[in-house]
C-alpha positions, -999 to +999 in steps of 0.1 A: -126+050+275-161+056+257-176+050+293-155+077+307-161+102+281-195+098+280-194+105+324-174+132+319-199+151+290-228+140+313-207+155+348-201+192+327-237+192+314-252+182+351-224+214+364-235+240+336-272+231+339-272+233+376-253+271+373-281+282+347-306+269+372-286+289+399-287+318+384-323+318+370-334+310+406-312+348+417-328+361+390-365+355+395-360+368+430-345+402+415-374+400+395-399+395+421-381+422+449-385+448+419-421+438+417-424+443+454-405+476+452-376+469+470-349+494+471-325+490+441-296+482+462-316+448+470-326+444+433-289+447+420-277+424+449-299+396+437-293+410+397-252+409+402-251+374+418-276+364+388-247+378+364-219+359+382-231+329+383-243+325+348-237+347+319-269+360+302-284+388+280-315+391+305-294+397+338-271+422+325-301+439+305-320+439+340-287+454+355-284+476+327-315+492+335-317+492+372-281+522+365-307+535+345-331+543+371-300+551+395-286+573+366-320+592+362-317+599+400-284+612+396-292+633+369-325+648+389-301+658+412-315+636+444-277+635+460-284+644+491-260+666+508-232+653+481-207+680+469-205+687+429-174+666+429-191+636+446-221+641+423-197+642+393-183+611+405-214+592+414-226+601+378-195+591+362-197+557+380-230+551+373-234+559+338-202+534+335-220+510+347-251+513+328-228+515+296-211+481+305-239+460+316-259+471+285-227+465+261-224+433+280-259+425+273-253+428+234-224+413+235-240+383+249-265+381+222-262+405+195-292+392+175-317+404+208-332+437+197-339+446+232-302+447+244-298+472+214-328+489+227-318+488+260-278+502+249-300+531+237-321+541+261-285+540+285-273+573+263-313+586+261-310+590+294-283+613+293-293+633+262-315+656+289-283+671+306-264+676+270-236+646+271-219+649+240-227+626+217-253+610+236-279+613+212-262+600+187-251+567+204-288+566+216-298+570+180-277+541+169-282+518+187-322+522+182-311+518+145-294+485+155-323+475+177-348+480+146-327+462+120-332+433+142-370+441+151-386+464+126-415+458+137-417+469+175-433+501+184-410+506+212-382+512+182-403+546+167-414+557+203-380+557+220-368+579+192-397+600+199-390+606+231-352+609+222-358+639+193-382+654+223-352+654+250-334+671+217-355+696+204-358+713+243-339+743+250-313+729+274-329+750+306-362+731+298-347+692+298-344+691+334-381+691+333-384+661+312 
């Protein structure tokens, strides 16, 4: 029984081991395609199959800030030929998705200032166009991110750039 035991601990270790390799593998080629500057579409592909094959804070902080970029796109209005409702919809989807991959980030690893970090920079992004309450998630969750790293300039500078996005008349953020 030992015997059998002891195959089956080595069988799940061999399995789990072999997914993390997996999925680091995926994700070093997200990595290296962003690198390259492959379109985002190709980056996420590579990012999303990293996420479901292994759970980790890196791939959905990576994800989290590839809807970043596509969110910043949205916002600067480069739709196309998209209708206000289809805009509204895209932006909805996307800042969803941001939100979610940058929660899931800290919820994989709550201790990891830069999933806090990233969380915030997910509502800075929005802070431009006036999303309620945006600023204020964005400012707590730098909070969170500098309990846990009080020592990072990133921390002071992406509330720098926040109160910046805050202190503009709202027909000047566009220009940000």
């Amino acid at each position: 029984l030992r015997g059998y035991v002891q195959t089956v601990g080595l069988a799940a270790g061999v399995f789990w081991y072999g997914k993390l390799f997996i999925a680091t593998s995926l994700f070093q080629r997200a990595l290296i395609l962003a690198g390259q500057g492959a379109s985002l579409d190709d980056i996420e592909a590579r990012t999303g199959q990293a996420m479901r094959t292994a759970a980790s804070d890196r791939f959905s902080r990576f994800s989290a800030q590839i809807w970043i970029e596509r969110l910043r796109s949205v916002v600067q209005g480069s739709g196309g030929g998209a209708s206000d409702e289809e805009r509204r919809t895209l932006f909805q989807n996307t800042l969803g998705n941001a939100i979610r991959d940058a929660r899931g980030a800290v919820a994989l690893n709550e201790a990891g200032y830069l999933n806090w970090l990233v969380l915030g920079d997910v509502y800075a992004a929005v802070v431009p166009i006036g999303i309620g309450g945006s600023y204020e998630q964005a400012i707590e969750s730098y909070a969170e991110a500098a309990k846990r790293n009080p020592t990072s300039p990133a921390i002071p500078l992406a509330l720098c750039e926040d109160g910046a996005h805050r202190s503009r008349p709202a027909r000047d953020r566009h220009r940000a």
